[in-house]
Each structure stands twice: as C-alpha cells, then as structure tokens.
Phi, psi and omega in degrees: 000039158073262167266354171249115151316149178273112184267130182248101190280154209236335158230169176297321165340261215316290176343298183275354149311311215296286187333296189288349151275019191296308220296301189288325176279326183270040155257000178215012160222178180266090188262189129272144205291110180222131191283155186319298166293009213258249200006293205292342180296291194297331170272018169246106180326281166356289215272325179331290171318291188323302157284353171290301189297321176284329168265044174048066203231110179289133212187115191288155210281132191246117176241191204216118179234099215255001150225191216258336187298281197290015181259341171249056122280312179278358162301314196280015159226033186261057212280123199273156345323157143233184179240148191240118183245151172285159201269309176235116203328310187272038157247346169305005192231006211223300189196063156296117175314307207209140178287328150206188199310122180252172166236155165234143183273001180213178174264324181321297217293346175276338190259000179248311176269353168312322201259027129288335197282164179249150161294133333285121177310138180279018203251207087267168182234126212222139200285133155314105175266118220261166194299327199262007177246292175331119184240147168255136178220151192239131159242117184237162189182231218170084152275139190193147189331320190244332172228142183216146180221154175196129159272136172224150187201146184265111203268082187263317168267139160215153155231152000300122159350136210030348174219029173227247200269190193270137159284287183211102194259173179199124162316098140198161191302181186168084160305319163261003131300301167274010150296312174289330185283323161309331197286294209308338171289288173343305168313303186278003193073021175298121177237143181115153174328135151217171150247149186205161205248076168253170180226090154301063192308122157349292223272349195226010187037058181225113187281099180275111178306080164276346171174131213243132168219097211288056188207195171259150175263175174277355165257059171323323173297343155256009182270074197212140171271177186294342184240023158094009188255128199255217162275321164317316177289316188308323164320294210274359185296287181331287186299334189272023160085010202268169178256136194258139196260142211305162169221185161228140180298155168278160135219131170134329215291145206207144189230095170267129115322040221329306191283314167306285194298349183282343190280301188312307175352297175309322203271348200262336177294336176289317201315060183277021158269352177300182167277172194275133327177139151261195218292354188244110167239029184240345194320147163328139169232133155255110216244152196295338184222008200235112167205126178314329194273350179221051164345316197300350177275338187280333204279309192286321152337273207313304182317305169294332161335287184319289179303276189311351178261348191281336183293302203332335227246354163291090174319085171300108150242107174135329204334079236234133162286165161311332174265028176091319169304122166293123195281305209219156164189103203246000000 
C-alpha cells in the first residue's frame, strides 16, 4: 500500500493500542476506520454485556461482583454451575483473578476460591451453559465499508477442556450466526478484523454471544472461503481500494492444534454426553504448526513443548529479581 503497511493486530492489547492511536498512527499506517474506544469496550466482559443488553444480543446472565460482600449477594440469585472469567483481557497477564475460564459447581466452591482474591476483583460470575446441551462456535471475518465477509466454524476441542482456546475446530455453515455477527458489528459501528464466540444452547436454539474480538484470531488459517479469501486478504484487498472477489463458505475442512489437542483429547474422549459431532468428520486437515515443505516451525514447538514441561516440573524457590524481590514460588 505504497508507504503505509497495513497493520493487522493479533491481541486485544494490540487492537485497542492501535485504535486509541489512530490520530497518530494513521499518518504512517493503513488502519481500518473504527471509533477510538469500541475495541477496549468490546474485549471487556463488562462493556461486552453491556452492549448484547442495550441491542437486544442474547448473552449469558452476568454479574460483575467486586468484594466478597457483593459476591454473596449475587449467590443468593445464582443458580450453579457457574463459569468464573477475568473481566478484562489485558489483566490476565498482570494481575489475573483466575488463570482461565473456570467453571465451579458450587457456592461453597465459589467462597474458597474467592478467599484467594484481592479486593477489588477483576473477575465476573457468568451463568453455565452447560457443555452436554451446547454446541460452540467461531465466526471470524471482516466489517467494512464496501465489503463484509463472515466464516463459520464449529469449535469441537478447546483447552483448558471446554471454555478455553481452539484445539480442533471444523468449517461448517451456520448462516445465521453469521449474519448476527455481521448485524452486531453494524449495530455497534465496528469496522475491522473480528472473531467472535457463540454458544448454542440445545434446549431453546438460542444462540448466546460469548466474547467479541476485535482482531484475527489465532486459527485464522482456516477461516478461508472457496475463492481463497480469508479476513486478513479481505482488509487489505477493502482498505487498499481493490475488489474483493466473491465466495462461499467451505464445509468439512478441520484445524488440528497439535499441543491443545494432544491435551484436549482424554477429556473430549470421556465427554460421551456432548451433542454428536455431525457428519464431515472425514474432511481435508490443517494443522497449526505441521507442513511438509517447511517443518522448522513443528521442531521448535515440539523443542518448546519440551523445555516448558521440563520447567513445570522444576520446582523455583526463591527466585529473586534485580530488585531483590521474589519473583516466582512454586
């Protein structure tokens, strides 16, 4: 795009830098026109809620409770499981309530871990939707002035087993997901890469909105239509002034995640209550770190895999920074 690179952000972080830098970055990159706050609104369980509730976006009931007073408040209208999440992304890596999505099956089991946390809490308490009525779905795509693309794919693996990143994923249509997803950009002014979350409840065919991500996700590589266009080609074909050429979704085509699926596996082989997986489970596979012709990326996995299982299992005491401070302690 002749001196401005196209920028594509890859986290929430990044999204919401760009954005709330646009005035500045965009004398020296290609952004998409998106207002300035919506990213950091939409990667916040909080403002996520907020807005499913004012356009009528079905989303499961959420309380956002910030001491141990209002978390047994909201017990006493809580019916359990629940799933307990960090409200906003860029704490998880900083000052997380919990390491991931958890689910607890009790109020005991919610006040015992509560009484790890510091005041005020970064977490919410968001209703279960439970796993054996439920199906998951990733719709990524591309709103824009001139083009909209929306991909759908059925989300069969995750680790941490059910509520965390993609494992083993599959292409098949769901028109009307993607459509709510496209409305909902529109509704809200979103321009830009998105991924998005839903959860299908069974029992009401009612498709629940779990987490809106104003970025490429990470198996983006499969998230590609029949005339080759995936969300990333549609941005820059759209911003660079070009036509982007029509397609239709794939279906069958499956995204293994070699180290999440080598985990996920035991637990999705126990699950025989989920609902049943349908029919192209024979489909072409792509896998996330594995290609004959450029191996050296599956090597460095595996070498890292290795190296991070030999630390898990190294005990760290003491560890002390330059400032003297203890770092780490396991």
């Amino acid at each position: 795009m002749g001196d401005k690179p196209l920028i594509v952000c890859t986290d929430d972080e990044a999204a919401i830098f760009v954005a709330e830098e646009a005035a500045v970055l965009r004398e020296y990159f290609t952004l998409a026109d998106v207002p300035p706050g919506l990213p950091r609104l939409v990667s916040s369980k909080h403002g996520l809620q907020e807005l499913c509730l004012r356009y009528d976006v079905p989303t499961p009931r959420t309380s956002f409770p910030s001491t141990v007073e209002e978390l047994d408040k909201v017990l006493s209208r809580t019916h359990f499981p629940v799933v307990v999440k960090n409200v906003d992304p860029w704490e998880r890596r900083t000052h997380p309530t919990v390491l991931s999505s958890t689910v607890v099956e009790s109020a005991r089991d919610l006040m015992l871990l509560a009484a790890k946390w510091e005041e005020p809490f970064g977490c919410l308490v968001q209703e279960y939707l439970p796993k054996e009525h439920s199906t998951d779905w990733i719709v990524q795509g591309y709103y824009g002035e001139h083009t909209q693309l929306a991909i759908t794919a059925r989300k069969l693996w995750a680790w941490p087993p059910f509520t965390g990143q993609t494992a083993y994923a599959r292409l098949e249509a769901n028109s009307d997901l993607a459509k709510r997803a496209l409305s909902f950009c529109e509704q809200i002014g979103y321009r830009g890469i998105f991924d998005v979350d839903f959860r299908v409840d069974s029992r009401e065919a009612v498709p629940y909105l779990l987490d809106f991500n104003p970025r490429i996700g990470a198996p983006f590589c499969l998230f590609e239509n029949d005339a080759g266009i995936d969300a990333a080609r549609a941005m820059h074909l759209d911003l660079s002034g070009r036509k982007v050429p029509d397609g239709h979704q794939r279906n069958g085509e499956r995204l293994i995640v070699e180290p999440l699926a080598f985990a996920a596996r035991a637990a999705y082989r126990r699950a025989v209550e989920l609902p049943t997986v349908s029919t192209m489970e024979n489909g072409p596979v792509r896998f996330a770190w594995f290609a004959k012709d450029d191996p050296l990326p599956f090597v460095a996995m595996v070498l890292r895999q290795l190296w991070w299982s030999i630390r898990a299992r190294t005990p760290l005491r003491g560890l002390r920074g330059k400032d003297g401070q203890k770092q780490f302690q396991t």
